[in-house]
Structures are given as C-alpha cells and as structure tokens.
C-alpha positions as CSV (number, residue, x, y, z in Angstrom):
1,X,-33.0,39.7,28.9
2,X,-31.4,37.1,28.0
3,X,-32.1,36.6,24.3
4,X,-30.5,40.3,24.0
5,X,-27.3,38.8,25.8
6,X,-27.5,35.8,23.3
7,X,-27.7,38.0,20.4
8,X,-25.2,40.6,21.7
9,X,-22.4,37.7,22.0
10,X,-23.6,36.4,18.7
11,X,-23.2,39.9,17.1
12,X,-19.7,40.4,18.6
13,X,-18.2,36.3,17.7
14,X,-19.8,37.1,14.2
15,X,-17.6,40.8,14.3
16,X,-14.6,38.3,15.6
17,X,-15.1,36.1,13.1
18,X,-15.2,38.3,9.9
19,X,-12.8,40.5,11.4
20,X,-10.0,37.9,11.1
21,X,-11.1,36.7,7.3
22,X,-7.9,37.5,5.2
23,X,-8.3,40.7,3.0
24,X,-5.0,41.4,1.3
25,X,-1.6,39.4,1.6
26,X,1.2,42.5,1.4
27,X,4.7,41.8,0.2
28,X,7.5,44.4,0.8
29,X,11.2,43.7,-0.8
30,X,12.3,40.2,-1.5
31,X,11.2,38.7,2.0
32,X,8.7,40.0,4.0
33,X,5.1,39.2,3.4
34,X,2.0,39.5,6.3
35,X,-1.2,39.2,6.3
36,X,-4.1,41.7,6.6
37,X,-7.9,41.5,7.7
38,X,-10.4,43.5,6.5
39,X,-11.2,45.3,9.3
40,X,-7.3,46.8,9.1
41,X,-7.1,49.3,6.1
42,X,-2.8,50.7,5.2
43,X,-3.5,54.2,5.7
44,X,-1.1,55.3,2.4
45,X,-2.3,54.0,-0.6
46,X,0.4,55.5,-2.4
47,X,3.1,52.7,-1.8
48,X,1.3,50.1,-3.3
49,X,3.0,49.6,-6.3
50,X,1.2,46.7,-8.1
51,X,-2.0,44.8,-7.3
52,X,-3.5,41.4,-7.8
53,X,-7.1,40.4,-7.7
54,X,-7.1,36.3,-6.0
55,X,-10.7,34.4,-4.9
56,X,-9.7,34.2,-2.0
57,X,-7.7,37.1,-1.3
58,X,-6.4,40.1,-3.0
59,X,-1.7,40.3,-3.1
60,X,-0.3,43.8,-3.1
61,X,3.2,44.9,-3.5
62,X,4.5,47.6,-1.4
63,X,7.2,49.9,-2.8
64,X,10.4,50.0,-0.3
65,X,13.7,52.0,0.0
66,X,15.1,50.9,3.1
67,X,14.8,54.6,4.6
68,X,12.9,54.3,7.6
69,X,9.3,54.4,5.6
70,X,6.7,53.0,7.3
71,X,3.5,51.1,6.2
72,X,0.4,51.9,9.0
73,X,-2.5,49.7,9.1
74,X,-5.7,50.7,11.1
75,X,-9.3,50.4,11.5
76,X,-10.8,52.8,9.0
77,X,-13.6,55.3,10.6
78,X,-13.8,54.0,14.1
79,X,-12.9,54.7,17.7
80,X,-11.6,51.3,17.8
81,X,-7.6,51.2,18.6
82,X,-5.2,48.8,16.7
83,X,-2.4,49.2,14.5
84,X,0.3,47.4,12.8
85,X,3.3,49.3,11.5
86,X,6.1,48.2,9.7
87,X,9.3,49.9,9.4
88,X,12.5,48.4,7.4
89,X,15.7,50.1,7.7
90,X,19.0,50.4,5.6
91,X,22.1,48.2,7.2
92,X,21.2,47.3,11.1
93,X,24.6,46.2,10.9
94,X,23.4,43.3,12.8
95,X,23.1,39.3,11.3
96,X,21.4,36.2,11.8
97,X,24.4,34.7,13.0
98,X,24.3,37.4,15.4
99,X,20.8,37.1,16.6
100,X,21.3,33.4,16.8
101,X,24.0,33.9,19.0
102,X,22.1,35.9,22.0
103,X,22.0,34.3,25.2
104,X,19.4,35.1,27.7
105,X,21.8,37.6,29.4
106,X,21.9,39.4,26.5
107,X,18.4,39.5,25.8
108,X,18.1,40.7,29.1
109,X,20.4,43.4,29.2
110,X,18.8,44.6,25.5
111,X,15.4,44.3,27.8
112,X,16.9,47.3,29.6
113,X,17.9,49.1,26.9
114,X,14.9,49.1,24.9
115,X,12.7,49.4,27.9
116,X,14.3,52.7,28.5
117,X,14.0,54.2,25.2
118,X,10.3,53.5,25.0
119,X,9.6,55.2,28.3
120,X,11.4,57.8,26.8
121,X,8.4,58.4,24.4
122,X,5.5,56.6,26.5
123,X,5.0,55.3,29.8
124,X,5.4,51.4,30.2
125,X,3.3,49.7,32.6
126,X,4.6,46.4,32.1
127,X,7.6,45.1,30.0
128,X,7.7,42.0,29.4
129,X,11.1,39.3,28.5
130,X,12.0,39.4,24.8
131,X,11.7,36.2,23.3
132,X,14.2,35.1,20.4
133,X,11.7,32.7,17.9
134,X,12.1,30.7,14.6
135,X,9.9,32.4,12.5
136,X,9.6,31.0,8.9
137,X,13.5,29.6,9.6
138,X,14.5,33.0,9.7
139,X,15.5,34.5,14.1
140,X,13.2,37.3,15.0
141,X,13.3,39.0,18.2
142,X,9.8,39.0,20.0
143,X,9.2,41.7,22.6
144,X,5.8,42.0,24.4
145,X,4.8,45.6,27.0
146,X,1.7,46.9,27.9
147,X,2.0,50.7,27.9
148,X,-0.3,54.1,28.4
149,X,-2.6,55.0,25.9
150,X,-5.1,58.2,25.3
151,X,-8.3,56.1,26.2
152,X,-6.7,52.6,27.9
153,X,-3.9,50.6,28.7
154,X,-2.5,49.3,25.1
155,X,-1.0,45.8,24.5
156,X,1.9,46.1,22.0
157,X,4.2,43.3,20.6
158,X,7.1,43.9,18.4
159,X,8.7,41.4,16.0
160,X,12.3,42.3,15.1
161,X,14.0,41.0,11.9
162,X,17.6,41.2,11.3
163,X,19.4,40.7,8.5
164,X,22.7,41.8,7.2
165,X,22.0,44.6,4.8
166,X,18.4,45.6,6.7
167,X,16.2,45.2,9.6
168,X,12.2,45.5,9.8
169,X,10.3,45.7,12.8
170,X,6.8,44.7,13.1
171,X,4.6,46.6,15.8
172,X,1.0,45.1,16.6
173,X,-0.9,47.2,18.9
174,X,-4.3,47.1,20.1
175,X,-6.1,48.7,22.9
176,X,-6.8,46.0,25.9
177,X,-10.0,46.7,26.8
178,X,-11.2,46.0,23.2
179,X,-9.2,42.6,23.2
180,X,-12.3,40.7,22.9
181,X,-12.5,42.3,19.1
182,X,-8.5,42.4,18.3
183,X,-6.7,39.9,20.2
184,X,-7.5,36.9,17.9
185,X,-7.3,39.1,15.0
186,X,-3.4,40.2,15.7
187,X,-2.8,36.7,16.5
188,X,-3.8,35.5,13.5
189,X,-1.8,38.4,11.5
190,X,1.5,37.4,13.0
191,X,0.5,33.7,12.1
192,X,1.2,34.9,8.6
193,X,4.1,36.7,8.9
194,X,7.6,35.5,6.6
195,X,11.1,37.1,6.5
C-alpha cells in the first residue's frame, strides 16, 4: 500500500514537473510576450504568423489587429480544465499615467464594477481585491475570483494591461480541485509574462 502511494505522488510531481517545462515563448504586437507549457496547446493555429525552432524552446509570432481577437490556450484531449486567453483591444482610452494614478478607493470602487459584470455571465463565489503590480516596468491591474464552473469551483486571475492606443487582458483559469496539476504551472506562466 504504501509503495502505490509513493509511486502515485511520484507520477503526479513527475506530471507537475514536465508540465511547467517551457514549450513555446508567444509574442503578439510590439510588447506582449508569455510563456507557454506543453501541456497548454493555442487552440487556433491559424494566427501564428511565423515560427522559430530554439533548443530550448520554440518563439512564435501571433498575428494581431487590435479587434477583440482572442488567442485560447488549453489542455489538448483531456478532461482537465485550464485556460489562458488573451484578448487585446483597439484604444481603451485609458494610460499608464492613468493606471499609475489609482488609489485604493478607486480600485475598490472598479472591484464593484467588474464584480458585477462578471456575475452577469457566471456566478462569483468569491472576488477578491484587485491588485495594481509593476510588471516588467510596465502597471497592470491584477484581479483574482473564484467563480462556478460545469464540474468545480474555478480559480481565475486576470492581468490587465493599459496602454494609450490598446489594452490586453490576460485570463488564467484553472479548475481548483485539479490545483495540485495547474497551480504551479499558471504560476510559472505569469512569471513570464512582458508588456
């Protein structure tokens, strides 16, 4: 008995561990660049517009038009739930020098806001404070919920990027009960994020 517990936590730190071994380093307009695993496959192939082979890890350019399009990254042929989808939009309208300048009341009464509109769409079971971070020298807005899913409670943080001509947000999801396979690995994705 416990030789099979042994070799089931080996199995699973040795899933952990190659889950989290870089696969592809994605770029998308001048700025943005993240990360990817290989157990995390973009779901539409069609955007990459140019590919290069490394020895470490392979770079791929995304095409980008600032309309809303957005790149999805999944587990390919699995009942395991995590995403990370990236959206970049045309004029936010909103600067650095404008996320820079948000107090805490202000982050709290855009907690509200945004709360709302997500329970709009899906229940929230738990929102919590929206950070403002340094991320690469650049201010990104960090909110964090925990929220309903089909099969579990999912864990969802959202990195928000604002610039003057665009914004892009960054949602990394994952479903909690499988947080022993993706929490490390989503981790270690935003770890390599740049704006």
């Amino acid at each position: 008995m416990r030789k099979s517990v042994i070799l089931i936590l080996l199995l699973l730190s040795s899933f952990s561990a190659s889950a989290q071994a870089l696969a592809g380093k994605y770029y998308i307009g001048n700025n943005l660049s993240i990360g990817i695993p290989y157990t995390l496959k973009l779901r539409d192939t069609y955007c990459i517009t140019s590919t290069t082979k490394g020895t470490t890890y392979d770079t791929y350019r995304l095409s980008y038009d600032y309309s809303g399009q957005k790149y999805t990254f999944a587990p390919e042929n699995s009942d395991l739930y995590a995403r990370i989808i990236i959206e970049m939009i045309a004029d936010a309208g909103v600067s650095q020098y404008d996320v820079k300048s948000l107090t805490p009341n202000d982050l709290a009464k855009l907690d509200v806001v945004w709360e709302q509109s997500v329970a709009q769409m899906l229940p929230v079971v738990k929102w919590y404070p929206t950070e403002k971070c340094i991320i690469g020298g650049k201010y990104v807005l960090v909110s964090r919920m925990v929220r309903q899913g089909l099969s579990g409670n999912v864990m969802v943080v959202q990195y928000k990027y604002y610039s003057t001509f665009y914004s892009t947000e960054i949602t990394m999801s994952y479903r909690i009960s499988e947080s022993y396979i993706w929490k490390s690995v989503i981790d270690n994705v935003a770890k390599t994020l740049s704006f």
